[in-house]
Structure formats: C-alpha cells, structure tokens
N, C-alpha and C positions, 0 to 999 in steps of 0.2 A: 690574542685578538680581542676587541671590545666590542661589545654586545651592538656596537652599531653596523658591524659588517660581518655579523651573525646570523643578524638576522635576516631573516626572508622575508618578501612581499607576497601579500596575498594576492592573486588574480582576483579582479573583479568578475563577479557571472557574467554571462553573456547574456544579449539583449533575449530577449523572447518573442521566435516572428509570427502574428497571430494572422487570422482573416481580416480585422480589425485593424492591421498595423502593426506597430512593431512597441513592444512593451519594453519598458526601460525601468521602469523603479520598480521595486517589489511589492506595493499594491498593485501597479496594473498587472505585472504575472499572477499575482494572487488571483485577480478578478479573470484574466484573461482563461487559465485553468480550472476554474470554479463553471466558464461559462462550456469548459471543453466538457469536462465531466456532466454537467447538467445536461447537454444535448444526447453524452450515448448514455445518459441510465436517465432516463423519463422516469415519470412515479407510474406505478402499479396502478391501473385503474380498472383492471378484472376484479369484480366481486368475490370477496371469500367464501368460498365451499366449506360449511363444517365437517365435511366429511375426508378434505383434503387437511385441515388443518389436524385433527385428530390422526389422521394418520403419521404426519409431522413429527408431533406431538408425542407419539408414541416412538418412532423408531428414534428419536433422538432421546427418549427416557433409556432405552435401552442402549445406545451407544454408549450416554455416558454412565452408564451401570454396569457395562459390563469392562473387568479386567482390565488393564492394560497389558500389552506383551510387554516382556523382558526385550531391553535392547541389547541386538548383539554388539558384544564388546571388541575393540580392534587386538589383536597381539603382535607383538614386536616383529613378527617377520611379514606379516601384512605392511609396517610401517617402512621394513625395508624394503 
C-alpha cells in the first residue's frame, strides 16, 4: 500500500457555540473560553486577614513536611 492511502485525515474541530455566536477559528474559541472562564472566577476582592493567611501558611508548611505514604503496590492477581 503507498503511504497515500494510508494515511488518515484529520477531523477538523468543531465550531464553538458561544452566547456571542458561533466561534470558528481558534482565536475566537481562545477568546470565546477566556471570556467563559473570566465570568465564573471573578478576582478576589475580600481583604486579607493576616490571621487567615498565617494559618494557610502554616498548615501548608506542614503538609508539605510531612511524609509522604508508601503507595500501595498492585499484584498479579489484582491484575487478573
């Protein structure tokens, strides 16, 4: 067989259907997904607590200090 009826086509993506319309090139899905994401995570506009931040702060020193567990390992008859 020669390499011309070998090969496979790629499917092109599909459009992306936005509130805006329908996104066709991959800047406007870029943009159209940038604007999805921007609406459900707003930026943080509660003031920092240093008292919240320290305690952050701390249980995350200790997470990453402490241990890791051994992972359990699988054995042949789990696999069968």
């Amino acid at each position: 067989m020669t390499k011309r009826v070998m090969r496979v086509p790629t499917p092109s993506p599909p459009p992306l259907v936005t509130p805006g319309g329908v996104a066709l090139s991959d800047s406007e899905k870029v943009e159209a997904l940038a604007d999805n994401l921007e609406a459900q995570f707003p930026p943080v506009t509660v003031p920092s607590v240093p008292a919240v931040i320290e305690m952050v702060d701390v249980t995350l020193r200790f997470h990453l200090m402490s241990p890791a567990n051994e992972p359990k390992l699988t054995n042949p008859e789990e696999v069968q």
